[in-house]
N, C-alpha and C positions, 0 to 999 in steps of 0.2 A: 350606683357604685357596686362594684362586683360583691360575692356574699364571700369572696377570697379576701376583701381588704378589709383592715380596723382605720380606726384613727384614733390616740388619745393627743388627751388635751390638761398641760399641766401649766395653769394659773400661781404662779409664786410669785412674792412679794416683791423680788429683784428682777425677774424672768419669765415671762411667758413662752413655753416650746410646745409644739406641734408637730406630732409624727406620725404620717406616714406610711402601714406596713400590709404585707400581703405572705402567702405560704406559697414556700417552693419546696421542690421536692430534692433532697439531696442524702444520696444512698439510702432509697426507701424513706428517710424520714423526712416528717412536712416540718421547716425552720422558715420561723418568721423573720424576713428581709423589710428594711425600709425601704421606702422605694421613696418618700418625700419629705423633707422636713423644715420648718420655721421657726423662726422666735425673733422675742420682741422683747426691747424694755418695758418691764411692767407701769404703770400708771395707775393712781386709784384706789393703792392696797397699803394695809398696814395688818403685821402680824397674822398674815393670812385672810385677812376677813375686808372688804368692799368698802370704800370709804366714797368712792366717787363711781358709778356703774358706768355711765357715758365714758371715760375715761378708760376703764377696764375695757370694755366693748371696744374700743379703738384700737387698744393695743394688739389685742385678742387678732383683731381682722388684720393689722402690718403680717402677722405670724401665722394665720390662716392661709393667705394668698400668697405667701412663701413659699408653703408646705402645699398650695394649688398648684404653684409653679415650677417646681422639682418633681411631684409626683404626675403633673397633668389630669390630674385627678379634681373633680370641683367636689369639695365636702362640704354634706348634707348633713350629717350622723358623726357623733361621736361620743368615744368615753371620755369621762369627765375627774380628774381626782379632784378630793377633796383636804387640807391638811390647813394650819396655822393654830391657834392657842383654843379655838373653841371646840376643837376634835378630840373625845375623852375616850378612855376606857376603862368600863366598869364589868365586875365580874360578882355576879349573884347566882344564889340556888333555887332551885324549883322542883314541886313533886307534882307527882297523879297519882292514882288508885288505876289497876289498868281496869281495860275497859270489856276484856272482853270473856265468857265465863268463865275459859280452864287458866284464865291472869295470863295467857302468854303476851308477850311484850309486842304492841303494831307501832309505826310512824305516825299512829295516830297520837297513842300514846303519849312518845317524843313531843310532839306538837305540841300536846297537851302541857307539859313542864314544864317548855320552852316558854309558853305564855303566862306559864307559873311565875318564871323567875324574873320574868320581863316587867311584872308587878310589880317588885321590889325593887325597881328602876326608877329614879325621880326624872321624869322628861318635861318638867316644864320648860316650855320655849323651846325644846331639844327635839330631834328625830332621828333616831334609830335608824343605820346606815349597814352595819354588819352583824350578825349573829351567830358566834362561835362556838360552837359545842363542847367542852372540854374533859369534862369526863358526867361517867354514870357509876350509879350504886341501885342495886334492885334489892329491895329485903335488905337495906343497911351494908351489902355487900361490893364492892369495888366492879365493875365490870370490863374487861379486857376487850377491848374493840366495839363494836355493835352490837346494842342490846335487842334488836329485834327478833324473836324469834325466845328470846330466851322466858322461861315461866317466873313469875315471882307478882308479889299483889300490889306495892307501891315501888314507885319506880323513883329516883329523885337526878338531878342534871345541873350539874354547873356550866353555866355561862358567860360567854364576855361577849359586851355589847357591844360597842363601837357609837359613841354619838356625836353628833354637830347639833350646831344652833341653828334652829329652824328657818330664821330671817338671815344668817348669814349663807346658809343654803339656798336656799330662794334670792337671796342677791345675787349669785355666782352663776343660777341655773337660768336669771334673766338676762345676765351679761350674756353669755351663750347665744341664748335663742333672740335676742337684741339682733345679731346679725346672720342669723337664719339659718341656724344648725339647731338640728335636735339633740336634745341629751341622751342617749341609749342606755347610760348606766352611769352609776355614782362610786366611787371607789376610794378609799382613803389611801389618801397617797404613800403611804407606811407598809401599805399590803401592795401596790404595784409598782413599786420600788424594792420591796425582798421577790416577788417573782422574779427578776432578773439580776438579782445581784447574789442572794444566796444559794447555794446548792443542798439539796436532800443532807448530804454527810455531813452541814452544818447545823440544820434545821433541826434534825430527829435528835441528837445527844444534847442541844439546847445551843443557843447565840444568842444576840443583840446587834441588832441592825441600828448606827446610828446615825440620821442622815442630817450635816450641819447646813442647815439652810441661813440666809443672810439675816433673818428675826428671830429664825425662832429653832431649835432641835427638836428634833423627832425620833422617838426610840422607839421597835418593837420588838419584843422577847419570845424565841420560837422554844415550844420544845414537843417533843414529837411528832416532828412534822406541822405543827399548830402554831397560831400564835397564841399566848396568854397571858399580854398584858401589853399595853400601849400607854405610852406619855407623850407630852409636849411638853417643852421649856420655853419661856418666853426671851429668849439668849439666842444671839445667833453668829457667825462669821463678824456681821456689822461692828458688831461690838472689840472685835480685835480690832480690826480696820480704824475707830473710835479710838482705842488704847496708842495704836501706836502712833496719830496722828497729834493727840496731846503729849503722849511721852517724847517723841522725838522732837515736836514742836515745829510739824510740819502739814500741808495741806493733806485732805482726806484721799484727795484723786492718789498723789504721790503714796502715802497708808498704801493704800489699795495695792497698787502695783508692788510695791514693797512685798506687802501680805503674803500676794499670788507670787510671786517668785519673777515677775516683767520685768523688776528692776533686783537686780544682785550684789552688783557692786556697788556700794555706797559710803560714803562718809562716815554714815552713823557707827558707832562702835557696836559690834557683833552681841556684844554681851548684856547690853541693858536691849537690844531687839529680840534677843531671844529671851528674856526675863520679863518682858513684858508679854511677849504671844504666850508662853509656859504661863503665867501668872492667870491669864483669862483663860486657857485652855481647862487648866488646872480646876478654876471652877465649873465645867462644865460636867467637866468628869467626876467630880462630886455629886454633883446633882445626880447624873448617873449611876451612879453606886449607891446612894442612898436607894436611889428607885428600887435596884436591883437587893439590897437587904431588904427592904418593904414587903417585897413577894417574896422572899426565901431564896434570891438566886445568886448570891453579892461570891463570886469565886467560886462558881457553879455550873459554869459555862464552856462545858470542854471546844464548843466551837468556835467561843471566844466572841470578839466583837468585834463587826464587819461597817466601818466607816463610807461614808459614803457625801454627795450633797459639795457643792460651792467648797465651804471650809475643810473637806477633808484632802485638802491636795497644800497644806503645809505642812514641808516638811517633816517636821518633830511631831509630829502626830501621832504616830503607831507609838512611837517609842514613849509618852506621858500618858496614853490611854492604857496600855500595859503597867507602866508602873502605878496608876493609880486604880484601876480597876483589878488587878491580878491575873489577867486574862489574857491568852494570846491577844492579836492584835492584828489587823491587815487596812489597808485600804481596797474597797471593791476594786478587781478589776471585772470588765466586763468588754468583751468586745461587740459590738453592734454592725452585725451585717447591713453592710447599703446594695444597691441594685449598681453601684459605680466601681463594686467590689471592694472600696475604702471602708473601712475600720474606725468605728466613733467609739473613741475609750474615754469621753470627756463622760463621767459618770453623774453631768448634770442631766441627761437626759434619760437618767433611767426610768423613773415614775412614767412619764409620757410613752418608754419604750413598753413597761409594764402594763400598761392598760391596753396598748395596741396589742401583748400577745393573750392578756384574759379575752378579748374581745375576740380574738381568730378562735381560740377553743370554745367560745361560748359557742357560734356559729357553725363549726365544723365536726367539735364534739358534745355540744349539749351538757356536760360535763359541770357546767357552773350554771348554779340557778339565778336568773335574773330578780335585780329585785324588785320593778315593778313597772307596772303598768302603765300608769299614769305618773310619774315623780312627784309632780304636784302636790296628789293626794296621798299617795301610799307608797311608804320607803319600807319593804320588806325584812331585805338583807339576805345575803348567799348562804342560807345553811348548809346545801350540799357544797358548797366548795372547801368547807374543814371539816366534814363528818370524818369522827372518829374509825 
C-alpha cells in the first residue's frame, strides 16, 4: 500500500466502519481524501469490549472488503480505536531532581517524571494507551510552554493517562489480526474523533466533545489545545430507543426510526415523545455536568460542547445540552472529502476518519510518536502529539 494511504478501523458496538484515505494536494496544501470505505453490523460486542471474537472478526471482514472494494486498495495495516466502558482517564503528578550539573531542564529529565507519575497509576489488568502532558512547575514555579532548556533543581509534571483493560485489548487486537491486518497503532477513539470534528478556536479557550454512541457516551475535555480529562458513561442512544419503545408501547425497530427522524409523522402524541427523549436525554447531561464540576470546568467552557456519535442527530439536542450544561451548544458538522467528490457529513464516521488523518501525518510528518513496537508487548503512548 502506498506510504500516501491510512486506513482506520472503528469497532463499535452498533457499527463497524472502515476508511479509506490518501493526501492530495489542494492549493499547496496536503487534505486527506477518502478514497474507500465499509461498514458492517457489529456482532460479538457489548459496551465496547469483545464478548464473541469469531463473531467480531466476521463483521470486521463484511467492512473490510467493502472498503477493499471502493478504494481497490487490499488492506494490510491499520489504525485501530479503541473506546467503550473500560477506557479511563486518570491524571497524577510526578517529580525528578534534574540530572544534569548547571540543573538545566533535558527530555531526559521530562521522561524521568513522566515515569514518576505513571507510578501513581494503579494498572492492574490495565495498559497505558496515551500519555498527556499537562502542565510543569520547576522550583514549585508554573512553567509556560516547554521546560527544556530552562535551569531549576526539581522539576515536577502533571499527567493524564489514558487506559484500557488489557484482555479487552488483546481481544480487539486479535480480532484484527484474526483476518490478517496488522495493527500499526492504538488510538482512543475520544482523541480521533476531536481531530476531525473540533477546531483549534475551540480546543485552546476549552470544549467538550460529546460523542453519543449506541452503549455507551464518551466525553473529552480540551483546554489549550490539550486534552485533560476523558470519561465514559455506560448510557448510550440505545437507551432512548428502549424509552420510547416502552413509553409508546411499541416495537424497538419502529423506537428506532421514530428516534432518528425515518419516521415523522406518527400517531403518537408529540408531547409525551418529546418528554420521554428530554427525560433520558436529560440524564445524560447530568452525568456530564457533574464530570465537568469534578475537574473545575461545569460553565467554563467558552467553546462550549460539540456533539457528536449515532444519538447526536435528534433534534432537541443542542437545545437540552445548553440548558442543562450552560454552554453553547452545536452538533459537529464535519465534511468528509471522498475521491467521487461527494460529501459524508454522517458524523458516525468520524473516529475512523480521525485515525486515517493521524495515520497520514505520522507517515508524511513524523510529527506523532508512535506508540510501539510490538503492541503486544509495549503500549508506549504519544507524548509528542500533546507536548505542551
Amino acid at each position: 500500500m502506498s506510504k500516501k494511504n491510512s486506513v482506520g478501523i472503528d469497532i463499535g458496538t452498533h457499527q463497524i466502519k472502515v476508511v479509506v484515505a490518501e493526501l492530495i494536494k489542494e492549493k499547496s496544501r496536503d487534505i486527506p481524501r477518502i478514497i474507500g470505505r465499509g461498514s458492517s453490523e457489529s456482532k460479538g460486542l457489548r459496551h465496547g469490549y469483545i464478548i464473541n471474537q469469531s463473531d467480531v472478526s466476521k463483521s470486521l471482514e463484511r467492512a473490510v472488503k467493502q472498503a477493499e472494494r471502493s478504494s481497490g486498495i487490499k488492506i494490510k495495516k491499520a489504525y485501530l480505536s479503541i473506546g467503550g466502558v473500560s477506557l479511563e482517564g486518570i491524571t497524577t503528578v510526578g517529580s525528578t531532581i534534574s540530572t544534569k550539573g548547571d540543573y538545566e531542564i533535558t527530555e531526559l529529565d521530562i521522561q524521568k517524571a513522566i515515569r514518576s507519575a505513571e507510578n501513581n497509576v494503579q494498572l492492574l489488568n490495565k495498559r497505558i494507551i496515551h500519555r498527556v502532558p499537562l502542565s510543569y512547575k520547576i522550583d514549585g514555579q508554573k512553567v509556560f510552554g516547554r521546560p527544556q532548556g530552562i535551569k531549576g533543581k526539581k522539576m515536577e509534571i502533571e499527567v493524564l493517562f489514558i487506559t484500557y483493560l488489557k484482555q479487552h485489548l488483546e481481544d480487539l487486537i486479535n480480532a484484527v489480526e484474526e483476518i490478517g491486518i496488522e495493527v500499526e497503532d492504538i488510538v482512543a477513539a475520544p482523541i480521533a474523533a476531536g481531530i476531525v470534528t473540533l477546531t483549534k478556536s475551540q480546543k485552546m479557550p476549552g470544549c467538550v466533545l460529546a460523542n453519543l454512541g449506541s452503549e455507551t457516551v464518551s466525553i473529552i475535555v480540551y483546554e489549550n489545545n490539550t486534552p485533560i480529562s476523558l470519561e465514559i458513561f455506560p448510557i448510550g442512544s440505545t437507551n432512548i430507543t428502549n424509552d420510547i419503545a416502552l413509553g409508546l408501547k411499541i416495537s424497538l425497530e419502529e423506537a428506532e426510526k421514530i428516534k432518528t427522524g425515518v419516521i415523522s409523522n406518527t400517531s403518537y402524541p408529540k408531547k409525551k415523545l418529546d418528554d420521554i427523549i428530554f427525560s433520558r436525554l436529560a440524564g445524560i447531561f447530568q452525568l456530564i455536568e457533574a464530570h465537568l464540576k469534578k475537574i473545575g470546568r461545569n460553565g467554563l467552557l467558552p467553546g462550549g460542547i460539540i456533539l457528536t456519535g449515532g444519538g447526536s442527530g435528534i433534534t432537541t439536542i443542542e437545545d437540552i445540552a445548553k440548558a442543562y450544561l450552560k454552554l453553547p451548544s452545536k452538533v459537529a458538522s464535519i465534511n468528509l472529502i471522498t475521491n467521487t467528490n461527494a460529501k459524508i457529513k454522517d458524523s458516525t464516521w468520524t473516529v475512523a476518519y480521525g485515525l486515517c488523518v493521524l495515520g497520514l501525518n505520522s507517515k508524511d510528518e513524523g510529527g506523532i510518536s508512535r506508540g510501539f513496537k510490538n503492541i503486544k508487548e509495549k503500549l508506549f503512548g504519544w507524548l509528542r502529539m500533546f507536548s505542551i
